[in-house]
CHARMM-style PDB file with segment names, atoms N, HN, CA, C and O in Angstrom:
ATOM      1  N   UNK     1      70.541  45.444  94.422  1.00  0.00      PROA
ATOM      2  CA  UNK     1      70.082  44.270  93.722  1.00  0.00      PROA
ATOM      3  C   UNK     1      68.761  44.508  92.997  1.00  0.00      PROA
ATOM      4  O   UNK     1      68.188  43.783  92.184  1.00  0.00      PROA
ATOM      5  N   UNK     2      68.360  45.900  93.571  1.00  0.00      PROA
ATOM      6  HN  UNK     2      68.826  46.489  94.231  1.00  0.00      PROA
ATOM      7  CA  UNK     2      66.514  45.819  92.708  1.00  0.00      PROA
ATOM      8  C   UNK     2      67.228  47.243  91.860  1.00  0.00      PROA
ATOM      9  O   UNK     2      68.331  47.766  92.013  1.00  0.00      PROA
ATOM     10  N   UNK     3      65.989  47.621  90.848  1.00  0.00      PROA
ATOM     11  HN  UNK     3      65.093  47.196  90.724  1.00  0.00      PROA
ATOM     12  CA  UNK     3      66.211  48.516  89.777  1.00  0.00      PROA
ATOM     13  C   UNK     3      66.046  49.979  90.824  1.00  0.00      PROA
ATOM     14  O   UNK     3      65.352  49.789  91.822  1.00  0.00      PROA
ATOM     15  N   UNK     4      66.540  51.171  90.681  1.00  0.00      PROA
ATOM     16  HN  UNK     4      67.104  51.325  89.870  1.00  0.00      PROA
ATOM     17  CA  UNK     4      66.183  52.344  91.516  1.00  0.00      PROA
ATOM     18  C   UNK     4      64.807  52.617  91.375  1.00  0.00      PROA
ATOM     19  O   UNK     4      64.450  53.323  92.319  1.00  0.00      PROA
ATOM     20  N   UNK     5      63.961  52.385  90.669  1.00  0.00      PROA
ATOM     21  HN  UNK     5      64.252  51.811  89.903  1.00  0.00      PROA
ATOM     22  CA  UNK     5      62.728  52.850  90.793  1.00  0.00      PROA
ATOM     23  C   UNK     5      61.689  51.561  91.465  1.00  0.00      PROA
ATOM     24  O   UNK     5      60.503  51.830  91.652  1.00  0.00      PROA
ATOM     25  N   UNK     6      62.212  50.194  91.798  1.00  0.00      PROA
ATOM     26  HN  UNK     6      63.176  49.976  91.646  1.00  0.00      PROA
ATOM     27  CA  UNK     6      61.598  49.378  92.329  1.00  0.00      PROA
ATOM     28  C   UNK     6      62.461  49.283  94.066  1.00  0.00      PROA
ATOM     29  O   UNK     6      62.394  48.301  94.805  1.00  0.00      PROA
ATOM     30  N   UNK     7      63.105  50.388  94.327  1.00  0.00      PROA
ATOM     31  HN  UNK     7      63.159  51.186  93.727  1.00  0.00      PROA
ATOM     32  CA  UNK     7      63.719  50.098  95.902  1.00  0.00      PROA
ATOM     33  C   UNK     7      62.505  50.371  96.953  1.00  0.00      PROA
ATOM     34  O   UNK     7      62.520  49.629  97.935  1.00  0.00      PROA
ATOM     35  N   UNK     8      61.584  51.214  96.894  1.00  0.00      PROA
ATOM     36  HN  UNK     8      61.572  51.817  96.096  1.00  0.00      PROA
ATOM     37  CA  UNK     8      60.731  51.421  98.139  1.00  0.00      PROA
ATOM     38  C   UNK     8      60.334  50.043  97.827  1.00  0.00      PROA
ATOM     39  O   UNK     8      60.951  49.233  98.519  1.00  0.00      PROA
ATOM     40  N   UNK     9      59.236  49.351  96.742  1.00  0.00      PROA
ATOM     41  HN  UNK     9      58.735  50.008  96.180  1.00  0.00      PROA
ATOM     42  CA  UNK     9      59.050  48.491  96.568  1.00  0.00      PROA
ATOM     43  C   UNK     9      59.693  47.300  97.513  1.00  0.00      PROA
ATOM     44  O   UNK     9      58.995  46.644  98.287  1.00  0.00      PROA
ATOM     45  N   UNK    10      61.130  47.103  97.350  1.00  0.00      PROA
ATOM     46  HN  UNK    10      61.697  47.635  96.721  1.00  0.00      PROA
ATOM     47  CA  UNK    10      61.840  45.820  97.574  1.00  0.00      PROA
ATOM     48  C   UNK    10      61.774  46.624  99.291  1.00  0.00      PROA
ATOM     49  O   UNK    10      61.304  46.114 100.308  1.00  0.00      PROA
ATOM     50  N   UNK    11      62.165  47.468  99.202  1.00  0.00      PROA
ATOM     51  HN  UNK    11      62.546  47.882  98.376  1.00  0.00      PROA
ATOM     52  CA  UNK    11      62.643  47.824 101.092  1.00  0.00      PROA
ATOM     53  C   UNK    11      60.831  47.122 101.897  1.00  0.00      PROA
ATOM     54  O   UNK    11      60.873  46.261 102.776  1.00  0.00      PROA
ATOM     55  N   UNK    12      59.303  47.751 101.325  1.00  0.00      PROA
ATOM     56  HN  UNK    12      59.268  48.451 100.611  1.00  0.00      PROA
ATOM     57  CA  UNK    12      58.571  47.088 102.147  1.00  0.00      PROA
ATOM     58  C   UNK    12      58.267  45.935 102.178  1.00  0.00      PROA
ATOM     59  O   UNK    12      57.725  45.440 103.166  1.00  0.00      PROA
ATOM     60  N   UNK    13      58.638  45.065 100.780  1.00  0.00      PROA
ATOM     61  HN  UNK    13      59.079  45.467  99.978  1.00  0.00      PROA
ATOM     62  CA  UNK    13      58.662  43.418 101.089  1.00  0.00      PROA
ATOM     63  C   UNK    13      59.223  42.765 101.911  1.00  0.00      PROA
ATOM     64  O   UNK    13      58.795  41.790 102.529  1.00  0.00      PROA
ATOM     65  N   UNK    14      60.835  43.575 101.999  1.00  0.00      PROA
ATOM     66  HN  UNK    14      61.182  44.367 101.496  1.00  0.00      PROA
ATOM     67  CA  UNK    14      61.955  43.352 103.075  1.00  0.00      PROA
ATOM     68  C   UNK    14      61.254  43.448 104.844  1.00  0.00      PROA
ATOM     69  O   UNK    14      61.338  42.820 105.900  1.00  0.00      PROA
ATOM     70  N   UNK    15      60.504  44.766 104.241  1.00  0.00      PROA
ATOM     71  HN  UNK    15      60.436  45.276 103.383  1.00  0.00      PROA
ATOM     72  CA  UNK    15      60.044  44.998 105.976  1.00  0.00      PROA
ATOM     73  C   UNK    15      58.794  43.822 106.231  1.00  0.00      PROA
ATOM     74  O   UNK    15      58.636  43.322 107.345  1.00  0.00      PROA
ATOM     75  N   UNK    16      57.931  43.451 105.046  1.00  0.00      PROA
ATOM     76  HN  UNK    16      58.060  43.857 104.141  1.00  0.00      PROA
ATOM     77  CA  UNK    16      57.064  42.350 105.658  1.00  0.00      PROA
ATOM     78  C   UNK    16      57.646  40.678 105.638  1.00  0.00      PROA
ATOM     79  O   UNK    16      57.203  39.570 105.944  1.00  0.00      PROA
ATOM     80  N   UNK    17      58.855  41.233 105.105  1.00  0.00      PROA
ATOM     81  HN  UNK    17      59.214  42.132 104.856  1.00  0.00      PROA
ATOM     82  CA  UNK    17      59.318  39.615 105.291  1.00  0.00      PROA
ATOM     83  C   UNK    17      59.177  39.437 106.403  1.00  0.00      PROA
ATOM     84  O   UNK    17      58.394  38.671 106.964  1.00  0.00      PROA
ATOM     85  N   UNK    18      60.311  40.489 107.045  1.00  0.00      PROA
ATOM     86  HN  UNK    18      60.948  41.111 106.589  1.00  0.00      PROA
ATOM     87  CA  UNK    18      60.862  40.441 108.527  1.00  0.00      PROA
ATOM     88  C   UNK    18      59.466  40.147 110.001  1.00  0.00      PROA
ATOM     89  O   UNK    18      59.290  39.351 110.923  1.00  0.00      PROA
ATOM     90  N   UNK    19      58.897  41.148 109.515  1.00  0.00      PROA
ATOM     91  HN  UNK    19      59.041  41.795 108.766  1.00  0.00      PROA
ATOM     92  CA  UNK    19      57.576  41.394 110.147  1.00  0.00      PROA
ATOM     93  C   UNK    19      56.747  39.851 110.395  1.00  0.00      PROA
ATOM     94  O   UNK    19      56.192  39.555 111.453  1.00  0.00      PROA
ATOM     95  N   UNK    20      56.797  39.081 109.330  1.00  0.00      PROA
ATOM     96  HN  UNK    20      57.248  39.321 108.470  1.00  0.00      PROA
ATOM     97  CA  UNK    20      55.636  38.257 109.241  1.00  0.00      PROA
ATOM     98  C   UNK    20      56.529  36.981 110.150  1.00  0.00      PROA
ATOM     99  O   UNK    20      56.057  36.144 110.920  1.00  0.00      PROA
ATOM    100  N   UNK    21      58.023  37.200 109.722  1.00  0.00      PROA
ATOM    101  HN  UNK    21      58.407  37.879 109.097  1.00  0.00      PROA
ATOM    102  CA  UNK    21      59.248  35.878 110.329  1.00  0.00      PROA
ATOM    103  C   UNK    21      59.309  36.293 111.828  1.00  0.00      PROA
ATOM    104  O   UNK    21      59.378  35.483 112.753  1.00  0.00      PROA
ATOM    105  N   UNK    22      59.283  37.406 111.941  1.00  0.00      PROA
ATOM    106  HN  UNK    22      59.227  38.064 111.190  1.00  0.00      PROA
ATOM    107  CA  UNK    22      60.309  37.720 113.445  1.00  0.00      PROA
ATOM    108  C   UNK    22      59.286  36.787 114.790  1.00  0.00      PROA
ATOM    109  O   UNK    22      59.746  36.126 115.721  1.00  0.00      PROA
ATOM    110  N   UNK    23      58.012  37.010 114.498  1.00  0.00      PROA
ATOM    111  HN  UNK    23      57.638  37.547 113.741  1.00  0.00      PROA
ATOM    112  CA  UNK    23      57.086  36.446 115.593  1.00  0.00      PROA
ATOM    113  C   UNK    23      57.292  34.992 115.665  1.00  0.00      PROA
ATOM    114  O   UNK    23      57.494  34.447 116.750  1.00  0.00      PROA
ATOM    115  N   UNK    24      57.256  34.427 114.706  1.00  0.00      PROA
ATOM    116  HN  UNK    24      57.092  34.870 113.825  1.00  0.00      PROA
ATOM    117  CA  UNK    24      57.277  32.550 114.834  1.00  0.00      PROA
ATOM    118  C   UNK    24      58.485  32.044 115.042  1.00  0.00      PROA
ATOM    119  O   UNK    24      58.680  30.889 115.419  1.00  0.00      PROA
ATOM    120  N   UNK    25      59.680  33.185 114.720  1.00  0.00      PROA
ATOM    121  HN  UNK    25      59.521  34.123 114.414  1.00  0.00      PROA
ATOM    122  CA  UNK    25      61.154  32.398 115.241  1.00  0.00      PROA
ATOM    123  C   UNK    25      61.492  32.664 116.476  1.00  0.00      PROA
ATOM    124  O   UNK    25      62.423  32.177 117.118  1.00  0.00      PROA
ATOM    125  N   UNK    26      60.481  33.686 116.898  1.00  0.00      PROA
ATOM    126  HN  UNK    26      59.724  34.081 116.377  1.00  0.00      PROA
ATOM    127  CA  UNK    26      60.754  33.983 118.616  1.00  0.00      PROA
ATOM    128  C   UNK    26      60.246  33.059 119.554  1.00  0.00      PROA
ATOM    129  O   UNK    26      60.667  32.640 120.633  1.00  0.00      PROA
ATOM    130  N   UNK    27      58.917  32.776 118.665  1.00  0.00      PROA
ATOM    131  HN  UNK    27      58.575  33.116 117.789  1.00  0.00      PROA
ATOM    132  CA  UNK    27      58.341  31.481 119.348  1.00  0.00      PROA
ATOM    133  C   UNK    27      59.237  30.398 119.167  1.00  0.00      PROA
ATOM    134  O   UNK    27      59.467  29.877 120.258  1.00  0.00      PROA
ATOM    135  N   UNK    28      59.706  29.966 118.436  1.00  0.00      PROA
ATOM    136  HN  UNK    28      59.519  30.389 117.549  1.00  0.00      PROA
ATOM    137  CA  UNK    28      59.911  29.062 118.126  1.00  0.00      PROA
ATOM    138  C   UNK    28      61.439  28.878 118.710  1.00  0.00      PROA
ATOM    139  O   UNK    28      62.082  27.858 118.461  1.00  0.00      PROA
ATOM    140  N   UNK    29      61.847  29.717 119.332  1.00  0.00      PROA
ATOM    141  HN  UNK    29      61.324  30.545 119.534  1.00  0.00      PROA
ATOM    142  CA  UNK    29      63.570  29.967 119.835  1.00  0.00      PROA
ATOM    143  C   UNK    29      63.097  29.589 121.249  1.00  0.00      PROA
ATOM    144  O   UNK    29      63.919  28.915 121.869  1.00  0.00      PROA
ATOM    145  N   UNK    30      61.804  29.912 121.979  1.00  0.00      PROA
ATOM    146  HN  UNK    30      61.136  30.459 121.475  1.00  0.00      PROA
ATOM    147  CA  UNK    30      61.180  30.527 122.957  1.00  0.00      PROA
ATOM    148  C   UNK    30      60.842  28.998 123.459  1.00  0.00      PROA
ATOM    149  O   UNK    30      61.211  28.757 124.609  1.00  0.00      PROA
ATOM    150  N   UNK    31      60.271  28.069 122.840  1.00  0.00      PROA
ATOM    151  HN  UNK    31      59.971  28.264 121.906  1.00  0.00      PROA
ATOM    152  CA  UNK    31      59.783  26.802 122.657  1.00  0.00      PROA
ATOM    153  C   UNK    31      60.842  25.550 122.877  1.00  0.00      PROA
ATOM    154  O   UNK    31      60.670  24.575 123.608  1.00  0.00      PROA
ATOM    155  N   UNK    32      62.010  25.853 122.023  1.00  0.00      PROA
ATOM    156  HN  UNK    32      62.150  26.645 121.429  1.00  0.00      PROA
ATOM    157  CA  UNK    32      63.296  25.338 122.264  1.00  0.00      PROA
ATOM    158  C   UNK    32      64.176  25.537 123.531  1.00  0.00      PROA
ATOM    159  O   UNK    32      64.849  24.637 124.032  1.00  0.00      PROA
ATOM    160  N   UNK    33      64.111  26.600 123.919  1.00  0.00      PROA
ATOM    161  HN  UNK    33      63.564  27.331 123.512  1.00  0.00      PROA
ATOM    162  CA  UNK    33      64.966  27.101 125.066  1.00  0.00      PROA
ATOM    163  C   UNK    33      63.977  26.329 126.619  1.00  0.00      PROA
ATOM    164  O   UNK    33      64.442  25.850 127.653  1.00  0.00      PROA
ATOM    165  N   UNK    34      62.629  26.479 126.215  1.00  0.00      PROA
ATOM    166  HN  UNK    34      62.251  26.868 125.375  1.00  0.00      PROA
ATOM    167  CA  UNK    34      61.912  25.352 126.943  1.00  0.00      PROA
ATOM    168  C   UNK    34      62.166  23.739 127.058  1.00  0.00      PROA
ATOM    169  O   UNK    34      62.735  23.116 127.955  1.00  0.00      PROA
ATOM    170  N   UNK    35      61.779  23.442 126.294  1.00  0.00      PROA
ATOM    171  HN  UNK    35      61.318  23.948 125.566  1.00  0.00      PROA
ATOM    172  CA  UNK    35      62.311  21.748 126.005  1.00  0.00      PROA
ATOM    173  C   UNK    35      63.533  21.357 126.020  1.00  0.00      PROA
ATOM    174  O   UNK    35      63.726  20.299 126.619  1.00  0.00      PROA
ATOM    175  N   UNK    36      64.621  21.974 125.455  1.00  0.00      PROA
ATOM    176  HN  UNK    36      64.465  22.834 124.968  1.00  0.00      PROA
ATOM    177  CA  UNK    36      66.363  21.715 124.931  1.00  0.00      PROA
ATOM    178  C   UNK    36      66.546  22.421 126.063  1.00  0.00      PROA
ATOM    179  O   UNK    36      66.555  21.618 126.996  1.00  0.00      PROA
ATOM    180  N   UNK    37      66.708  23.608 126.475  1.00  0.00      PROA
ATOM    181  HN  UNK    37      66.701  24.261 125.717  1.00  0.00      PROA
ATOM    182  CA  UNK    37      67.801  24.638 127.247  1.00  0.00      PROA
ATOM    183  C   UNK    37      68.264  25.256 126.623  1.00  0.00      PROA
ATOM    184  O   UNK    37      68.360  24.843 125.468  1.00  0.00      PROA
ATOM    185  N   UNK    38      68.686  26.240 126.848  1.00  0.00      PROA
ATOM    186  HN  UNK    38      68.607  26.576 127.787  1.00  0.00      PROA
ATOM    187  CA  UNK    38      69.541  27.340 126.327  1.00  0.00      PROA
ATOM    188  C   UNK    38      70.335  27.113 125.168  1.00  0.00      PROA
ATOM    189  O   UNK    38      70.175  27.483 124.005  1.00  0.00      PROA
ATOM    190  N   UNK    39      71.237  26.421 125.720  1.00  0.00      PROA
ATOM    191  HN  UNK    39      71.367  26.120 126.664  1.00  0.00      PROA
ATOM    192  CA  UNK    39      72.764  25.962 124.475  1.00  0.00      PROA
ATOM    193  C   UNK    39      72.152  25.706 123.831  1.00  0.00      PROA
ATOM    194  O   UNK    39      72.145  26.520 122.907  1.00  0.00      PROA
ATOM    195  N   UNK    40      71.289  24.687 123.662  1.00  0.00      PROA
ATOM    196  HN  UNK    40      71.295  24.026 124.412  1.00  0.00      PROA
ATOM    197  CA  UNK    40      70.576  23.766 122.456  1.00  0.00      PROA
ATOM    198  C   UNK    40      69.927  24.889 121.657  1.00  0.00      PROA
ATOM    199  O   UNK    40      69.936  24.716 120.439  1.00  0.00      PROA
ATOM    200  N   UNK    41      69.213  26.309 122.237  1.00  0.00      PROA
ATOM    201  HN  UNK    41      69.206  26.450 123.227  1.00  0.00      PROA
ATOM    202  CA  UNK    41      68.425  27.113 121.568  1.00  0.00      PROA
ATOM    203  C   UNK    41      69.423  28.005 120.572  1.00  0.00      PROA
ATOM    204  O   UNK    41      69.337  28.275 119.374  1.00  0.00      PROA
ATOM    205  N   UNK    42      70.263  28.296 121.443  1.00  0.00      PROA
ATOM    206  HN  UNK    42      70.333  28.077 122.416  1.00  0.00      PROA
ATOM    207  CA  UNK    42      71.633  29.084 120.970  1.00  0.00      PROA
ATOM    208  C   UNK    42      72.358  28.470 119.444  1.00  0.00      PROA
ATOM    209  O   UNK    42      72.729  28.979 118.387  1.00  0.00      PROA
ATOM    210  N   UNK    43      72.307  27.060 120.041  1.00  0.00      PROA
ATOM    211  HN  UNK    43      72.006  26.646 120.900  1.00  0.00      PROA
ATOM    212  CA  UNK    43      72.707  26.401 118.959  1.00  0.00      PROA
ATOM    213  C   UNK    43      72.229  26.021 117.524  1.00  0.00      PROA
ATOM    214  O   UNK    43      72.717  25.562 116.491  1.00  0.00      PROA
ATOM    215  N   UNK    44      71.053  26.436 117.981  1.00  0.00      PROA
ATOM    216  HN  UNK    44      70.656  26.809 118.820  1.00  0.00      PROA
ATOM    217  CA  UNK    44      70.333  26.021 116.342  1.00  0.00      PROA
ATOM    218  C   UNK    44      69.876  27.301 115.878  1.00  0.00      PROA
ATOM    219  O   UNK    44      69.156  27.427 114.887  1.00  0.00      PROA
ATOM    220  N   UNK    45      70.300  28.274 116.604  1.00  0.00      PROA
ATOM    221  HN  UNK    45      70.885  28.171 117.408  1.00  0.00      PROA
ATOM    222  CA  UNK    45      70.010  29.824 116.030  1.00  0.00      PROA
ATOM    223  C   UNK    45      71.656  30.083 115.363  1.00  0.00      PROA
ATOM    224  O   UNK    45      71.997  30.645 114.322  1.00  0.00      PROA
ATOM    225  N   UNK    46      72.052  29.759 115.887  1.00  0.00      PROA
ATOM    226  HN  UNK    46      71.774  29.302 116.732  1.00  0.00      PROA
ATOM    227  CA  UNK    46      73.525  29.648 115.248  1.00  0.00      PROA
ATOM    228  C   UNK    46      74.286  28.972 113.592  1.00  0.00      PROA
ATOM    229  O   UNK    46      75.002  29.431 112.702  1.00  0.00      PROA
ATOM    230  N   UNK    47      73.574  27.591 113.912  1.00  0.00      PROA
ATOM    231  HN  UNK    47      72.992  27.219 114.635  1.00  0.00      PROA
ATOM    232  CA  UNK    47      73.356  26.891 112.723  1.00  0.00      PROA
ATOM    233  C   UNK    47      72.550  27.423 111.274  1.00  0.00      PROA
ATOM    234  O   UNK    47      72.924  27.406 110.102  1.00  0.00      PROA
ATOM    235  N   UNK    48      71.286  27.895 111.912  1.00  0.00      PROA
ATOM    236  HN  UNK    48      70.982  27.910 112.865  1.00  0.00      PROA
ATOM    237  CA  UNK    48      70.486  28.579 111.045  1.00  0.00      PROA
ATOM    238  C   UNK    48      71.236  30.124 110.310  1.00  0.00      PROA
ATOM    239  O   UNK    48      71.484  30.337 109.124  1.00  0.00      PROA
ATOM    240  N   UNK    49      71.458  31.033 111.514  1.00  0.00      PROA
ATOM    241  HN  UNK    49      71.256  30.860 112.478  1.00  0.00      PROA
ATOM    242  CA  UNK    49      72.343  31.835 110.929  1.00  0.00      PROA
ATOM    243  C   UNK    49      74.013  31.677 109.564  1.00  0.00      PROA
ATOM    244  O   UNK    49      74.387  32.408 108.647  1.00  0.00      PROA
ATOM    245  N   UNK    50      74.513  30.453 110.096  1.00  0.00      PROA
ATOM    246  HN  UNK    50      74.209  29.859 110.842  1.00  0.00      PROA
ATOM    247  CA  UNK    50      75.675  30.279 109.399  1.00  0.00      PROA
ATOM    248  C   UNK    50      74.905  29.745 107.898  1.00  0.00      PROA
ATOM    249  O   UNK    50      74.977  30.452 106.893  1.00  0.00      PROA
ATOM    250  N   UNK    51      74.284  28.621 107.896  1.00  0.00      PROA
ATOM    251  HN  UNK    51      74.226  28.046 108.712  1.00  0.00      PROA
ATOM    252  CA  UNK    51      73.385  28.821 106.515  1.00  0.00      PROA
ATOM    253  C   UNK    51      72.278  29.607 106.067  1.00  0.00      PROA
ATOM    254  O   UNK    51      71.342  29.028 105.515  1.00  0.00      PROA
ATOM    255  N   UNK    52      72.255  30.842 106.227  1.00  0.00      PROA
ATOM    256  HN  UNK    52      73.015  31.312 106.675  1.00  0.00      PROA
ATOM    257  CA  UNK    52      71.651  32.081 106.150  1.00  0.00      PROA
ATOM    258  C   UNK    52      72.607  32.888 105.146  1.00  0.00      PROA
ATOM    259  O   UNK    52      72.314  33.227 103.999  1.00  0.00      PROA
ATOM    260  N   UNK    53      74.067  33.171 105.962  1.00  0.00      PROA
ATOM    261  HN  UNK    53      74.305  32.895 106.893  1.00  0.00      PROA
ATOM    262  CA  UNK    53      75.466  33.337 105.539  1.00  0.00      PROA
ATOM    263  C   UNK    53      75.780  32.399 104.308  1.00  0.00      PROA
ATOM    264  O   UNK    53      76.300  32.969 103.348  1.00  0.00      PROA
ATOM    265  N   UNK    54      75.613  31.458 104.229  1.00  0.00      PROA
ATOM    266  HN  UNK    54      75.191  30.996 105.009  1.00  0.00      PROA
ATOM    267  CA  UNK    54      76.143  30.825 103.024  1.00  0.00      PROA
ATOM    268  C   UNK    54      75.178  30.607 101.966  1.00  0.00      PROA
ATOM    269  O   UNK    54      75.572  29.981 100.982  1.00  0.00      PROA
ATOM    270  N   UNK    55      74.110  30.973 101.997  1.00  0.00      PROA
ATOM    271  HN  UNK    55      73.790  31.481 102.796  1.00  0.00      PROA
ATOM    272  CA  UNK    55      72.827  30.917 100.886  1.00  0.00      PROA
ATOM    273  C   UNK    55      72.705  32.422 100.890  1.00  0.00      PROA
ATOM    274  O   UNK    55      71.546  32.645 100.541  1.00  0.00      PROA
ATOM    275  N   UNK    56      73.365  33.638 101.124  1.00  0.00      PROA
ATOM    276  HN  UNK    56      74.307  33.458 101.407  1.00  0.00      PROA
ATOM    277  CA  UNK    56      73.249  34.701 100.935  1.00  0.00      PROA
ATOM    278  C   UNK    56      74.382  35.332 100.137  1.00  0.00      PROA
ATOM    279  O   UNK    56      74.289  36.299  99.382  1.00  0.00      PROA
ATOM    280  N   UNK    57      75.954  34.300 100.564  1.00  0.00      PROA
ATOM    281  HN  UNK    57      76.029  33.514 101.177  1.00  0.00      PROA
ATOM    282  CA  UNK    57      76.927  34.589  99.271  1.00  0.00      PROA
ATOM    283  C   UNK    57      76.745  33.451  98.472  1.00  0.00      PROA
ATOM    284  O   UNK    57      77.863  32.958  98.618  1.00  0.00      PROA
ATOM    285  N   UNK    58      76.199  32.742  97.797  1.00  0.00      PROA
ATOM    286  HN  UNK    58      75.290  33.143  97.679  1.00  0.00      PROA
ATOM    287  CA  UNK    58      75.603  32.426  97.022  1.00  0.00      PROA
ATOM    288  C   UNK    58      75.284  33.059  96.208  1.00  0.00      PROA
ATOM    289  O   UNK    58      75.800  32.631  95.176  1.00  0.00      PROA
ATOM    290  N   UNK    59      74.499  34.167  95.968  1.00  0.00      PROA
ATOM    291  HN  UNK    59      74.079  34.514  96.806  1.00  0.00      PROA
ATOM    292  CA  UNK    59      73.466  35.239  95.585  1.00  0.00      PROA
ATOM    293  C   UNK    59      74.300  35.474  94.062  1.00  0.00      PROA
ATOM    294  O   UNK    59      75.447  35.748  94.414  1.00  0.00      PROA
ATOM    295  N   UNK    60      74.274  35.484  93.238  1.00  0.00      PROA
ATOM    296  HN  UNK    60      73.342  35.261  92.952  1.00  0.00      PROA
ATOM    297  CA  UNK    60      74.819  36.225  92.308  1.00  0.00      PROA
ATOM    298  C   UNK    60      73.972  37.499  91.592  1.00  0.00      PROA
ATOM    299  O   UNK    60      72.857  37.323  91.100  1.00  0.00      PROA
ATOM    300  N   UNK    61      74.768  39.016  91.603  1.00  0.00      PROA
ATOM    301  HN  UNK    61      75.673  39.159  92.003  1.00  0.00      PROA
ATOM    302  CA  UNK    61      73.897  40.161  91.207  1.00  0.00      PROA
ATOM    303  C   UNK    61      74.044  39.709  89.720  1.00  0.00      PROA
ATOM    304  O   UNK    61      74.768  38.928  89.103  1.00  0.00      PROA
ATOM    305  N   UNK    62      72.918  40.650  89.404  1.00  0.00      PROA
ATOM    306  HN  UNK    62      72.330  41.285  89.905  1.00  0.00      PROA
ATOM    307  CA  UNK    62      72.344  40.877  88.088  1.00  0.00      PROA
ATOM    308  C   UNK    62      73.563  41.621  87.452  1.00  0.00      PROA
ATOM    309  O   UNK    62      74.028  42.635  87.973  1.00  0.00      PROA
ATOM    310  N   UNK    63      73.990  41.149  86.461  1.00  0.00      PROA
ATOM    311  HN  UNK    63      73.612  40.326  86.037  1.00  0.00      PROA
ATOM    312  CA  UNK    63      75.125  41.856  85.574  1.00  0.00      PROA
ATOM    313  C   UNK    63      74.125  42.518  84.978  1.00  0.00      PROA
ATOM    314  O   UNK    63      73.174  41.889  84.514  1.00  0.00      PROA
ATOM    315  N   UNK    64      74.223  44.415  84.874  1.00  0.00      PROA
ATOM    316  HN  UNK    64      74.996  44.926  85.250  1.00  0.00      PROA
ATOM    317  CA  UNK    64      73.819  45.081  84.046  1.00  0.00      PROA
ATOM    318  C   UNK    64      74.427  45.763  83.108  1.00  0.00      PROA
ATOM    319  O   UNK    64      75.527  46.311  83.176  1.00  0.00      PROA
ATOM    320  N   UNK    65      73.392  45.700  81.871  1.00  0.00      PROA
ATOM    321  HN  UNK    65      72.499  45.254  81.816  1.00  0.00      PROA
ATOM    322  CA  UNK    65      74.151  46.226  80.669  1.00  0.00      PROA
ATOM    323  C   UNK    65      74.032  47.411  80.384  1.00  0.00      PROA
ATOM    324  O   UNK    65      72.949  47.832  80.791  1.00  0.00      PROA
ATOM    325  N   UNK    66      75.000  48.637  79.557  1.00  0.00      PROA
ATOM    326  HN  UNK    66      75.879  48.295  79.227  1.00  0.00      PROA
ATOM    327  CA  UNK    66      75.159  49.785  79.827  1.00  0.00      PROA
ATOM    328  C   UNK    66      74.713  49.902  78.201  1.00  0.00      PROA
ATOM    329  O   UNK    66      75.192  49.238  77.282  1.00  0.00      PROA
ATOM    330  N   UNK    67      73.666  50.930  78.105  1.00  0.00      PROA
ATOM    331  HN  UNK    67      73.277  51.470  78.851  1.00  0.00      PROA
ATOM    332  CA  UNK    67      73.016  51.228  76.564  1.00  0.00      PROA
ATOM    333  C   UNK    67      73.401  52.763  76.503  1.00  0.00      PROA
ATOM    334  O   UNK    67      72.960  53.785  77.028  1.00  0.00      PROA
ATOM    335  N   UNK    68      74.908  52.317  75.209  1.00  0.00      PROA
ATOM    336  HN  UNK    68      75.266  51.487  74.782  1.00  0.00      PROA
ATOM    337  CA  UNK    68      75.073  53.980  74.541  1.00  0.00      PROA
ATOM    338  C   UNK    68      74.000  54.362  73.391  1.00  0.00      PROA
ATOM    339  OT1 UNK    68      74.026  55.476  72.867  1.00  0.00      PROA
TER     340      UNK     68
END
């Protein structure tokens, strides 16, 4: 989806996405499983995932054009 000379680029944004998300949804799974219980935590990690899945095929790539 990125140009070959912008992939390291896109791969460490990718890695600080992850990096900067992974801590507050652990809390925040961590927080739920406190208050709700389990299922309830399960369940909205679930939810979140399936519209994760559907806003990701969504996505339409970049049609590129080929210059003879």
């Amino acid at each position: 989806m990125v140009p070959d000379e912008k992939r390291g680029t896109a791969y460490g944004l990718y890695n600080l996405a992850f990096g900067i998300t992974v801590f507050p949804a652990s809390l925040l799974f961590g927080l739920v499983w406190n208050q709700f219980g389990a299922a309830t935590a399960f369940l909205a990690s679930g939810c979140v995932s399936v519209l994760a899945i559907v806003l990701l095929l969504s996505i339409k790539p970049r049609k590129e054009t080929i210059e003879t």
